[in-house]
N, CA and C atoms of all chains as a GROMACS GRO file, in nm:
protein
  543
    1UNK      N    1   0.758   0.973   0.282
    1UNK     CA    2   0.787   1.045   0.406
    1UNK      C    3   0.831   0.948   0.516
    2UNK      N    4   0.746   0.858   0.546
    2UNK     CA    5   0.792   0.816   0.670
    2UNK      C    6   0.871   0.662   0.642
    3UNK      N    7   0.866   0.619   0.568
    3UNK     CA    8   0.995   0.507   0.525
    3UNK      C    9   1.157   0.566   0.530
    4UNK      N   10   1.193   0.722   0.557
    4UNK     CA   11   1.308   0.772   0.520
    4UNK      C   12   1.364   0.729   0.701
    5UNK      N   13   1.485   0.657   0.692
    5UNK     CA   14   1.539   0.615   0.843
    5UNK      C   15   1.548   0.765   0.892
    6UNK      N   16   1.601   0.895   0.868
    6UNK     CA   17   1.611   1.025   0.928
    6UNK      C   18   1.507   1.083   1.037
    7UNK      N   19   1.327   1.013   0.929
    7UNK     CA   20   1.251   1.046   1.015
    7UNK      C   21   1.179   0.936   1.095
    8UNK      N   22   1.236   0.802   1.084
    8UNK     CA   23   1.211   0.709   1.142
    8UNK      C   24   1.238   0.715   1.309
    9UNK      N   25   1.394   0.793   1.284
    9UNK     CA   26   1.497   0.793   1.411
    9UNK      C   27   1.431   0.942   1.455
   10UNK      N   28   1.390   1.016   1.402
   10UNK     CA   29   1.353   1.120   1.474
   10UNK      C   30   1.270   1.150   1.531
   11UNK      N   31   1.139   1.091   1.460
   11UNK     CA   32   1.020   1.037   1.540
   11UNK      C   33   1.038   0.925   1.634
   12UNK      N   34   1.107   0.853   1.618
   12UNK     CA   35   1.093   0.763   1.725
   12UNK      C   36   1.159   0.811   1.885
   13UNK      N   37   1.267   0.907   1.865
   13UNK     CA   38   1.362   0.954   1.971
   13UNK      C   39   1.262   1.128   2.002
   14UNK      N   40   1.141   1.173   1.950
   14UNK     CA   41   1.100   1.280   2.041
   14UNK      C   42   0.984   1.271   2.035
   15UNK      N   43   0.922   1.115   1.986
   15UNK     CA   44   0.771   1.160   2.036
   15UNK      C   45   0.686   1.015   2.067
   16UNK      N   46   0.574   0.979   2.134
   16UNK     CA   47   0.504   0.900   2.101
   16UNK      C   48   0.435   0.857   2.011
   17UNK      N   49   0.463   0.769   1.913
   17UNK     CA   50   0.383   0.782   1.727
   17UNK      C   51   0.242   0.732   1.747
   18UNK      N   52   0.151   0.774   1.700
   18UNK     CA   53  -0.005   0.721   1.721
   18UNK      C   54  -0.058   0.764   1.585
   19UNK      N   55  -0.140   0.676   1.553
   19UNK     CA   56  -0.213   0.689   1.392
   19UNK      C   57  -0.378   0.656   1.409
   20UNK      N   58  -0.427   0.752   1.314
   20UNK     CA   59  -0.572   0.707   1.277
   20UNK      C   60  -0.592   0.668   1.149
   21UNK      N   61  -0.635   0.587   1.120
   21UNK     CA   62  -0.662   0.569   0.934
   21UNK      C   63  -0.754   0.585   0.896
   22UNK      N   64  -0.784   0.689   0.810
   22UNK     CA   65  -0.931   0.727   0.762
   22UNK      C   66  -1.023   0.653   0.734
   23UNK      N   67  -0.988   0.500   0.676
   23UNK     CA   68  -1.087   0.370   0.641
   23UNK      C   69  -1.057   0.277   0.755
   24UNK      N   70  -0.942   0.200   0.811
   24UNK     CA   71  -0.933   0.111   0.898
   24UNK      C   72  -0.965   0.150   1.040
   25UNK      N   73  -0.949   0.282   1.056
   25UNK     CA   74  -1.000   0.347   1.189
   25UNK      C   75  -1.088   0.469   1.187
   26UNK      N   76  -1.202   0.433   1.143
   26UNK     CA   77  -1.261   0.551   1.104
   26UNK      C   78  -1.346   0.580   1.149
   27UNK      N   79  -1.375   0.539   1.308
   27UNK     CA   80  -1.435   0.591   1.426
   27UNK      C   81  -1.324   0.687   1.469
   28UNK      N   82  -1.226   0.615   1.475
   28UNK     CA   83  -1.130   0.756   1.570
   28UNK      C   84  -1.087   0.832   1.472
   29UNK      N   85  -1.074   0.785   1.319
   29UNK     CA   86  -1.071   0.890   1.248
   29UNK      C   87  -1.176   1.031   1.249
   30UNK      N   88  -1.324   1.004   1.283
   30UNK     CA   89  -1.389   1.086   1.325
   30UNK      C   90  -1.359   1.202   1.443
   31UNK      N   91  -1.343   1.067   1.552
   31UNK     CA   92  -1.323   1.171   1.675
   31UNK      C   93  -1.225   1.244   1.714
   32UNK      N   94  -1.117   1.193   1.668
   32UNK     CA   95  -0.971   1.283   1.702
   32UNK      C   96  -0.990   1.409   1.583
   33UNK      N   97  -1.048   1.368   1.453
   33UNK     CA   98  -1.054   1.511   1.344
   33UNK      C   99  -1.120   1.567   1.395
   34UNK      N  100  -1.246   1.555   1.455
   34UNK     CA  101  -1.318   1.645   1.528
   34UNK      C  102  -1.252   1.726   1.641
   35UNK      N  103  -1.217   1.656   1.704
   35UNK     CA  104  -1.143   1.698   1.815
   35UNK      C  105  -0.989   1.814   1.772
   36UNK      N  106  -0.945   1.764   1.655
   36UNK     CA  107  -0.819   1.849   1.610
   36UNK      C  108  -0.876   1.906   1.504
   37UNK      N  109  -0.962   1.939   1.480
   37UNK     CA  110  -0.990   1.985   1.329
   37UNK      C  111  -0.897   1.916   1.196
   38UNK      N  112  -0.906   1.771   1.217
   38UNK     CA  113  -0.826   1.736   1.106
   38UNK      C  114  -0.890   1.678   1.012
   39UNK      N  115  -0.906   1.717   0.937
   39UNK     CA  116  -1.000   1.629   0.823
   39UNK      C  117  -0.944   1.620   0.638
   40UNK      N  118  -0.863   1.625   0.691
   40UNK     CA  119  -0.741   1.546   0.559
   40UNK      C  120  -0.618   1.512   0.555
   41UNK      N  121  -0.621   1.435   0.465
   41UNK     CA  122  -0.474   1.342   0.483
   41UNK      C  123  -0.395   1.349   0.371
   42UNK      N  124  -0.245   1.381   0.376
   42UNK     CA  125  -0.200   1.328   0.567
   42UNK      C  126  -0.206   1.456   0.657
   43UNK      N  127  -0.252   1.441   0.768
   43UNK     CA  128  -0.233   1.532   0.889
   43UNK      C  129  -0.176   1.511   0.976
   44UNK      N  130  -0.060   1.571   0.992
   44UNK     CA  131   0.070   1.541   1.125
   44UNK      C  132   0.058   1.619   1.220
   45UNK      N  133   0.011   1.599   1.324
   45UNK     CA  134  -0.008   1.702   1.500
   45UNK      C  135   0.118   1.686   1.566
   46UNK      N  136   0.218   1.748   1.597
   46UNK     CA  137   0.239   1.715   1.692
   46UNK      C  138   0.217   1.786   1.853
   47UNK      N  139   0.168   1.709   1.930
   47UNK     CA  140   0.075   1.744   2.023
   47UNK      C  141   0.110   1.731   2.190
   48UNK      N  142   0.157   1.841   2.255
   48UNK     CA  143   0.231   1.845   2.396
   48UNK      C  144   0.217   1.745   2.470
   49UNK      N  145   0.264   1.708   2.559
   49UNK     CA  146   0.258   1.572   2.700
   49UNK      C  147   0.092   1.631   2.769
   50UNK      N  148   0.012   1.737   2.717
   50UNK     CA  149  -0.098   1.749   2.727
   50UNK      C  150  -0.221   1.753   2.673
   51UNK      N  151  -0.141   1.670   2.519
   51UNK     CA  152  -0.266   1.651   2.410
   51UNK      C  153  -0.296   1.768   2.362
   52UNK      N  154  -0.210   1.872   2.363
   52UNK     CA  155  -0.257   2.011   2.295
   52UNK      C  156  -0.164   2.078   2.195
   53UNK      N  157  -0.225   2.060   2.040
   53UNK     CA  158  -0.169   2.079   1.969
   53UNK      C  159  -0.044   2.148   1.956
   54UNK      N  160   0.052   2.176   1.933
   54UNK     CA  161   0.164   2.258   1.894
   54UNK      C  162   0.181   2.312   1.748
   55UNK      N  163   0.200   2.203   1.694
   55UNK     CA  164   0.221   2.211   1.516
   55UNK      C  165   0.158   2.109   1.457
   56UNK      N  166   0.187   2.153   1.282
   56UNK     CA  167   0.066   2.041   1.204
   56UNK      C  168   0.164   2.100   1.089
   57UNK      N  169   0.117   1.988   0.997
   57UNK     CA  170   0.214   1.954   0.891
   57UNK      C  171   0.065   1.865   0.804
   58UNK      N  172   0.028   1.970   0.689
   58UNK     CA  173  -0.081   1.902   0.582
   58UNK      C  174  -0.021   1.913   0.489
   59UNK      N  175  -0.085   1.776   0.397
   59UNK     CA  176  -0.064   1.750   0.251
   59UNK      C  177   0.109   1.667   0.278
   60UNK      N  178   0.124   1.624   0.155
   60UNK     CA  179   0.279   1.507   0.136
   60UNK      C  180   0.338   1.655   0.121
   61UNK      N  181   0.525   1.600   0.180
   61UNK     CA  182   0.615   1.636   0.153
   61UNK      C  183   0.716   1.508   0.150
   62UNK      N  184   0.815   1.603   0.061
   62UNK     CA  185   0.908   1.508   0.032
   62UNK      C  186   0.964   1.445   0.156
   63UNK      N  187   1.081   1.373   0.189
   63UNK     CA  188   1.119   1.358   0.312
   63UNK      C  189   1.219   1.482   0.363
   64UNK      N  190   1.291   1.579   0.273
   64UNK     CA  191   1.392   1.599   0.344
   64UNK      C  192   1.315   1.760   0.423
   65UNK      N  193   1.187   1.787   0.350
   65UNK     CA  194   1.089   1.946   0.359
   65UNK      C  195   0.994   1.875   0.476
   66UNK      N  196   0.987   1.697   0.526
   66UNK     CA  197   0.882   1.677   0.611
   66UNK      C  198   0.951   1.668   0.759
   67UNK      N  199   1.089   1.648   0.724
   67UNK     CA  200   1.184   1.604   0.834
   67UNK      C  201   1.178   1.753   0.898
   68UNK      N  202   1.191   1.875   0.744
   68UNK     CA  203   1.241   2.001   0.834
   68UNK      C  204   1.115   2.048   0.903
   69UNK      N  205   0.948   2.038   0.867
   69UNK     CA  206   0.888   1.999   0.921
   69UNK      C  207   0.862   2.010   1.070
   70UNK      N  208   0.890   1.834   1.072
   70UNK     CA  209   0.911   1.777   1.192
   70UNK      C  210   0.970   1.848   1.315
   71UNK      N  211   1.123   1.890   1.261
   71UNK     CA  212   1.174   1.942   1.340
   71UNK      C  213   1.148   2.071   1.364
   72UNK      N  214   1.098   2.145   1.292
   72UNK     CA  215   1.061   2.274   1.345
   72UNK      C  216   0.965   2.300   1.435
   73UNK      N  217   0.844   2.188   1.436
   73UNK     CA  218   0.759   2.149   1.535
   73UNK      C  219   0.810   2.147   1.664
   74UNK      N  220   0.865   2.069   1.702
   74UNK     CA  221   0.972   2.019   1.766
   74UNK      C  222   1.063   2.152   1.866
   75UNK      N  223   1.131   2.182   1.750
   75UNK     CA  224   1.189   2.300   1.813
   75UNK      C  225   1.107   2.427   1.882
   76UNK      N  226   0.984   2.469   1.798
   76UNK     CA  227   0.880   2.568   1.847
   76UNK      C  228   0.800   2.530   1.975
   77UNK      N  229   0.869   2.381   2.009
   77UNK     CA  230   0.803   2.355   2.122
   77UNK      C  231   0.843   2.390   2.248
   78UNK      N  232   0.987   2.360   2.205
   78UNK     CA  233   1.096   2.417   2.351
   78UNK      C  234   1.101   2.559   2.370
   79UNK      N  235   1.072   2.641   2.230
   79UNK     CA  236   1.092   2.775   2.242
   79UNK      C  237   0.935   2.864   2.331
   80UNK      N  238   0.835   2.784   2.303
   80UNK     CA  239   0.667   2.827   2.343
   80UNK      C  240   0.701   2.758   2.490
   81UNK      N  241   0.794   2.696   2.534
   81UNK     CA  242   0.828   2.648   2.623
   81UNK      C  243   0.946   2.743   2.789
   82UNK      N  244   1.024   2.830   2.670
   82UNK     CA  245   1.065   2.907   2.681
   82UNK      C  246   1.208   2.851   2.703
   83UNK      N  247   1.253   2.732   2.666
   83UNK     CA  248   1.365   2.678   2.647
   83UNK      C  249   1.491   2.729   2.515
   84UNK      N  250   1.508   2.821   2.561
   84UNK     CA  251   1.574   2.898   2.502
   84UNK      C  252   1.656   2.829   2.408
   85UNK      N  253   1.856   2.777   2.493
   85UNK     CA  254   1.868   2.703   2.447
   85UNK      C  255   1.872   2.594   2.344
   86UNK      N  256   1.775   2.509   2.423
   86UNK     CA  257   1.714   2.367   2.323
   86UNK      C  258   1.653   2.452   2.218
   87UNK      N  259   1.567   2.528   2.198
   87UNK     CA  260   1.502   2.595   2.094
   87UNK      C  261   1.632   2.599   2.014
   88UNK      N  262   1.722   2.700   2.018
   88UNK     CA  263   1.823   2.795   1.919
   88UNK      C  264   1.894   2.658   1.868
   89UNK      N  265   1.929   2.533   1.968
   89UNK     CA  266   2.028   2.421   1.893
   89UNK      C  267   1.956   2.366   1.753
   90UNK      N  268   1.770   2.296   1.785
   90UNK     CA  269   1.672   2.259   1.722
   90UNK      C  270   1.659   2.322   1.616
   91UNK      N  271   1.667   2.466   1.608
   91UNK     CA  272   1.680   2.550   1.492
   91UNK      C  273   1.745   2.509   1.366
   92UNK      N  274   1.894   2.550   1.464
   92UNK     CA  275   2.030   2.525   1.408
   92UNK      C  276   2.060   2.408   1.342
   93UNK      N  277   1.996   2.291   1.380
   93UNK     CA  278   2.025   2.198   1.327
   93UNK      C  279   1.978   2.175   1.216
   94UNK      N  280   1.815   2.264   1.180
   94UNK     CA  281   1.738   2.247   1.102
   94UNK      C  282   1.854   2.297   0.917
   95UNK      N  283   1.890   2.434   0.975
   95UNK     CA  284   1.961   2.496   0.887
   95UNK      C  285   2.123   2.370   0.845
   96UNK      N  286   2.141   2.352   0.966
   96UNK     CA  287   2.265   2.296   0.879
   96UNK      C  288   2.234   2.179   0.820
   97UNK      N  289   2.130   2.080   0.884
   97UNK     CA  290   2.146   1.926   0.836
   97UNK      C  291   2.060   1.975   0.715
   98UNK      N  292   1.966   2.038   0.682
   98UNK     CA  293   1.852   2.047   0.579
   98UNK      C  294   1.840   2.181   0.535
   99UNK      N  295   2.009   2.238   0.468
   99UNK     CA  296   1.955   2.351   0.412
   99UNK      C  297   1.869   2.379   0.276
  100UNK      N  298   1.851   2.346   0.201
  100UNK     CA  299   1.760   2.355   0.081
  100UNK      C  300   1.639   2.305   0.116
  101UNK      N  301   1.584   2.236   0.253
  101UNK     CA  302   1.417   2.253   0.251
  101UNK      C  303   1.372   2.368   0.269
  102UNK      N  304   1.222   2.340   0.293
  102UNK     CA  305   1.150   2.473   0.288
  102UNK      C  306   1.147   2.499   0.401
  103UNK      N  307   1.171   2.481   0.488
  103UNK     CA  308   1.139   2.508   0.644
  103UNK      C  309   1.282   2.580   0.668
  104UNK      N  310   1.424   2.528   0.583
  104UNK     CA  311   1.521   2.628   0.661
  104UNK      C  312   1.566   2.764   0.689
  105UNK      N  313   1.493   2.860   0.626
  105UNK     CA  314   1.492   3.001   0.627
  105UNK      C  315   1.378   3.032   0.755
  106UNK      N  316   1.271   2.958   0.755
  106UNK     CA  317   1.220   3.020   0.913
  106UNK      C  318   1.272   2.925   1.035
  107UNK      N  319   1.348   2.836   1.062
  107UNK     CA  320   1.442   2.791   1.099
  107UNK      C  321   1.561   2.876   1.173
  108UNK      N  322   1.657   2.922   0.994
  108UNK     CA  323   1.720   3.028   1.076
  108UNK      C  324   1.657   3.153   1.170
  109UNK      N  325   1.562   3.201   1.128
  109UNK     CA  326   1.480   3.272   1.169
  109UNK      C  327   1.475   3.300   1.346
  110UNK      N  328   1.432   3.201   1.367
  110UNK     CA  329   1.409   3.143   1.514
  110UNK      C  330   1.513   3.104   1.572
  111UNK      N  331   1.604   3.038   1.534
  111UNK     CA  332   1.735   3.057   1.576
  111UNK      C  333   1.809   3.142   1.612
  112UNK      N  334   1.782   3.278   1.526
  112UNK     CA  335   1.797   3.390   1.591
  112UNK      C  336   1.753   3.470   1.714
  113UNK      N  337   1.616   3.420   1.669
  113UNK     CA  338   1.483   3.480   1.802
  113UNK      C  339   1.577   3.389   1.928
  114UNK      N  340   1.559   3.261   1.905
  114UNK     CA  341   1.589   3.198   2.053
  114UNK      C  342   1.743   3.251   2.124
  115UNK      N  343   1.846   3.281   2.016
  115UNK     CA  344   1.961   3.331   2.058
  115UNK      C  345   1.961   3.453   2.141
  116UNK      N  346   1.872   3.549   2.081
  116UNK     CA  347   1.841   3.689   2.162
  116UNK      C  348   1.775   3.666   2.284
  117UNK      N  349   1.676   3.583   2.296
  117UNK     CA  350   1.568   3.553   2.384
  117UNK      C  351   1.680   3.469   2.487
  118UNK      N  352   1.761   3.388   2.482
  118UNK     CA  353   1.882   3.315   2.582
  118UNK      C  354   1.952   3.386   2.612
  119UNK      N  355   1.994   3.506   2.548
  119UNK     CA  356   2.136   3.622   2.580
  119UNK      C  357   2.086   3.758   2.612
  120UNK      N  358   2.011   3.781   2.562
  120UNK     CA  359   1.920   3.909   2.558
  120UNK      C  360   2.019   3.986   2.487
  121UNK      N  361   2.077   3.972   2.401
  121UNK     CA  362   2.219   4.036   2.321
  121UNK      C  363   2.168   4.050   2.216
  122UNK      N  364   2.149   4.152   2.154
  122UNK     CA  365   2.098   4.255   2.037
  122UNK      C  366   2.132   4.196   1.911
  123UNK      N  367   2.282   4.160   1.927
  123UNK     CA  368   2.400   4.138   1.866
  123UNK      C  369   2.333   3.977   1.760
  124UNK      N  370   2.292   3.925   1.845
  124UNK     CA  371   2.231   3.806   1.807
  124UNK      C  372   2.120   3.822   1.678
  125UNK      N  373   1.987   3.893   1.695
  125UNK     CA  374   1.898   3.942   1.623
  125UNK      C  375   2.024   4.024   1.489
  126UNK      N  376   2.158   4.147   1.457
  126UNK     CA  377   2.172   4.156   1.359
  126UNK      C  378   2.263   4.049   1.297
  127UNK      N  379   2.328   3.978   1.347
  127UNK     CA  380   2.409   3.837   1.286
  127UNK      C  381   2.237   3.763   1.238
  128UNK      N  382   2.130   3.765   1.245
  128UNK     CA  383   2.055   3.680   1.167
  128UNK      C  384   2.029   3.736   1.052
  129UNK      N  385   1.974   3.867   1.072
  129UNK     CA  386   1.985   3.979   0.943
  129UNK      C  387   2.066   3.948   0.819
  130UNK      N  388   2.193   3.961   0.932
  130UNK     CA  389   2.320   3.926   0.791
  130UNK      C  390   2.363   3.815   0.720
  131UNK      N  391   2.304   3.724   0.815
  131UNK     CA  392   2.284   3.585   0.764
  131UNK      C  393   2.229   3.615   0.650
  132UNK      N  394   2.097   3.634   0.657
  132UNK     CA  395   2.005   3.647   0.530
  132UNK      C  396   2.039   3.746   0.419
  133UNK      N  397   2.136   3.800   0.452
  133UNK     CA  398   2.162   3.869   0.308
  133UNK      C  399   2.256   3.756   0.251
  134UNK      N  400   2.287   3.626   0.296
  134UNK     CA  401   2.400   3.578   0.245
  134UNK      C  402   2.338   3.439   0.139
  135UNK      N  403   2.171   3.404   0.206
  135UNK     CA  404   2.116   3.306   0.182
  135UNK      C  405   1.985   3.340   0.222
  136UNK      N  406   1.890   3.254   0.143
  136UNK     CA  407   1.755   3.272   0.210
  136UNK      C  408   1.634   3.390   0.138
  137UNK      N  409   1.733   3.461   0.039
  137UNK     CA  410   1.705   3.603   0.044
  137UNK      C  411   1.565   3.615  -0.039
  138UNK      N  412   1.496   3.516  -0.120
  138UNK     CA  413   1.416   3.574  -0.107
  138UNK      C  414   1.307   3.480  -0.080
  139UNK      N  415   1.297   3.469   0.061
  139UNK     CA  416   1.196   3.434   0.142
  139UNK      C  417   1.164   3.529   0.222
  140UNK      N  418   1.042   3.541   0.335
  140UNK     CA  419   0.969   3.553   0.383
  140UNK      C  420   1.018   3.609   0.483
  141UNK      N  421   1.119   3.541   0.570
  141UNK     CA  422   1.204   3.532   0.658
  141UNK      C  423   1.309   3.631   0.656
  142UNK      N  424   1.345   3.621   0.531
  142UNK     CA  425   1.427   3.739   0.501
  142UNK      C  426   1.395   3.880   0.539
  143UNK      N  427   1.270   3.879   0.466
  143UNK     CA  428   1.203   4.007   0.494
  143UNK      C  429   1.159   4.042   0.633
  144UNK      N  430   1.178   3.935   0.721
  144UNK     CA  431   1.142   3.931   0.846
  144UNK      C  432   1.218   3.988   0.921
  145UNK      N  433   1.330   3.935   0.906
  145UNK     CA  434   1.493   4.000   0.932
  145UNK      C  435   1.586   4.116   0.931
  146UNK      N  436   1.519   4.142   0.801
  146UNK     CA  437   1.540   4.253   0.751
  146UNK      C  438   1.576   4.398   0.855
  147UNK      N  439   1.461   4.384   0.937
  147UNK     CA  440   1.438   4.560   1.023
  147UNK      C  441   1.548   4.492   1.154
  148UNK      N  442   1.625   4.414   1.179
  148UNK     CA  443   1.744   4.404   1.221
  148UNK      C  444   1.866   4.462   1.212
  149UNK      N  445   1.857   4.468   1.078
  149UNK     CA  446   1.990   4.470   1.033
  149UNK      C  447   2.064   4.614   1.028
  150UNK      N  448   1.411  -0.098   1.057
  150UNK     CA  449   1.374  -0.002   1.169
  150UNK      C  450   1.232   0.056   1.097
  151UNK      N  451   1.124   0.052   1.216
  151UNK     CA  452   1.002   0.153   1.176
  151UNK      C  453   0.948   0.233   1.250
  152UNK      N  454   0.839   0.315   1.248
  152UNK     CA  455   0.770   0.351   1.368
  152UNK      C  456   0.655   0.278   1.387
  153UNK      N  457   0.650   0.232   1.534
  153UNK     CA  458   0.569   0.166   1.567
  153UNK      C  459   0.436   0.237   1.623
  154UNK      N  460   0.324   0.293   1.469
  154UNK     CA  461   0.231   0.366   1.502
  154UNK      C  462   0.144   0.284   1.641
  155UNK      N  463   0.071   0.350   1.745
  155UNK     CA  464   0.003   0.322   1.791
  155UNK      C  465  -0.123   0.346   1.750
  156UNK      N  466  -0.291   0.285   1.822
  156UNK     CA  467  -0.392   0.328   1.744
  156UNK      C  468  -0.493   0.338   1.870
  157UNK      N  469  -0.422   0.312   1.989
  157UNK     CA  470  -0.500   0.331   2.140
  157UNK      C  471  -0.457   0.482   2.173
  158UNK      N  472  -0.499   0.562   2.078
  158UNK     CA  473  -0.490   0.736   2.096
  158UNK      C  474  -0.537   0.772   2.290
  159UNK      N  475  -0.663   0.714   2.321
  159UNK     CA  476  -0.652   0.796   2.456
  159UNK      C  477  -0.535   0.732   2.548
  160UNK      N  478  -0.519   0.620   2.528
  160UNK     CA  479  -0.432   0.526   2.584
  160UNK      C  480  -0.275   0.646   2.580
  161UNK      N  481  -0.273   0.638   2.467
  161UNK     CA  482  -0.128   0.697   2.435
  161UNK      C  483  -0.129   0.857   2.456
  162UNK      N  484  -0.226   0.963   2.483
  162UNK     CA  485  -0.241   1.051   2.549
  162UNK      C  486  -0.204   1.025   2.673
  163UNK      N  487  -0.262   0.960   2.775
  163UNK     CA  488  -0.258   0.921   2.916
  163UNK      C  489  -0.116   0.903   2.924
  164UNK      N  490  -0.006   0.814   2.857
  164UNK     CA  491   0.099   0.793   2.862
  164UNK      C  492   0.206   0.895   2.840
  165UNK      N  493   0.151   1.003   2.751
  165UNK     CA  494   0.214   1.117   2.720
  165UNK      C  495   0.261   1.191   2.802
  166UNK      N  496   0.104   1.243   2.882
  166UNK     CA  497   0.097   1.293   2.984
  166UNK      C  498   0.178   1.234   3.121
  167UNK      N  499   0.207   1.114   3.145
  167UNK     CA  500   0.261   1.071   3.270
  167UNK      C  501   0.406   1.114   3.220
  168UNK      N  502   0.450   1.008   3.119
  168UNK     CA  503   0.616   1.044   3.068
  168UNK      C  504   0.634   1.171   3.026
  169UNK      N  505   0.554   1.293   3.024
  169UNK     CA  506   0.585   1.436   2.954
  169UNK      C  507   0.681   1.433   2.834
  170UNK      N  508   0.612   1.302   2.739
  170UNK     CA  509   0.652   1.327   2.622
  170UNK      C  510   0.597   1.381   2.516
  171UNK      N  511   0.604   1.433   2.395
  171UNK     CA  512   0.501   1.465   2.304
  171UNK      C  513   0.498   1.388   2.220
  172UNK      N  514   0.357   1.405   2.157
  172UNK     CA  515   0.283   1.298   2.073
  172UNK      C  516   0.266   1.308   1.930
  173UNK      N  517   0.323   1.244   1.845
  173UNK     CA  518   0.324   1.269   1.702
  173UNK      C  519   0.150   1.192   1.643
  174UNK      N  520   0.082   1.282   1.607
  174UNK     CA  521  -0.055   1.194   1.582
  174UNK      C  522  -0.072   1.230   1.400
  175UNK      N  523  -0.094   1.071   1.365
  175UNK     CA  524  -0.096   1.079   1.224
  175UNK      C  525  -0.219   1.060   1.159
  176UNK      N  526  -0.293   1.136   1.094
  176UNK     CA  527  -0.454   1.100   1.022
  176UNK      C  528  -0.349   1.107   0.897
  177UNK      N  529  -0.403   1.001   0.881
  177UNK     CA  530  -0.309   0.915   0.740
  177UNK      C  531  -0.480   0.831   0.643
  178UNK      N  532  -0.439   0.778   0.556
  178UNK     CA  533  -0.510   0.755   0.427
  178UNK      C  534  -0.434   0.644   0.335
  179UNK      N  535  -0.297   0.629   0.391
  179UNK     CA  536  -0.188   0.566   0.299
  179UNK      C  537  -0.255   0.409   0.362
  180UNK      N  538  -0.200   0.281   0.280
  180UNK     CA  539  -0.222   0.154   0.279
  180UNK      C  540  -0.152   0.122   0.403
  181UNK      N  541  -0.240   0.016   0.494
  181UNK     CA  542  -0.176   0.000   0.620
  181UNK      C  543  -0.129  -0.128   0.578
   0.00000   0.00000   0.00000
């Protein structure tokens, strides 16, 4: 996961990186799991400019399912943010740079949400619909989509 | 190129908070 330069550069350009190690730091391994309920590894937080969780990412993934991940974190941040916008690009990017991870069908997903939620245009929510009849189809997301269309 | 984990967690909270950046926090297990 984190030897891949994609998520080297991506973590390094949207967040502050901080680590606990379950044996070399395993006082703060205590107190921050306590504190986040994290108590297995690996556990990825990523956690607002107020120390309050957003997203989490347990157990290994490959790099290209940890990157999408990453970024979906990321993106759900601007959107809980109400950054419309930045949300729908963050999405978008997820789907085009990393379509075959697992994260890109709720990706598109939200991409949609944030498009409607920036335009308030209806129009937006059934272009995601139809997206998903084209790809995606049988995920989760799909079915999510679905009462759009 | 790497990431340069930090391990001064309140430290790097405090910093978060001033720069309103967010914080990638790793409970890791892998060989340091």
């Amino acid at each position: 996961m984190w030897p891949d330069e994609r998520v080297v550069k991506f973590v390094n350009e949207n967040f502050i990186p901080a680590r606990v190690h379950v044996k070399d730091d395993a006082a703060a391994f205590q107190k921050y799991g306590e504190q986040y309920n994290a108590h297995w590894t690996p556990t990825v937080l990523e956690l607002d400019p107020n120390g309050e969780e957003f997203y989490r990412v347990e157990g290994f993934l490959p790099a290209d399912d940890f990157l999408a991940q990453l970024m979906l974190g990321r993106a759900h941040m601007d959107f809980k943010q109400g950054k419309w916008a930045e949300a729908q690009k963050r999405f978008s990017e997820i789907v085009e740079k990393l379509p075959k991870s697992d994260g890109a069908a709720e990706a598109l997903y939200w991409a949609g949400v944030s498009r409607y939620k920036a335009t308030n245009d209806a129009s937006a929510l059934k272009a995601t619909a139809k997206a998903f009849t084209q790809r995606y189809l049988d995920s989760s997301w799909a079915k999510k989509a679905s009462i759009w269309a | 190129m790497g990431i340069n984990f930090r391990h001064d967690v309140d430290t790097v909270l405090k910093e978060a908070k001033k720069q309103t950046k967010p914080v990638l926090l790793d409970f890791s297990a892998a060989p340091m």
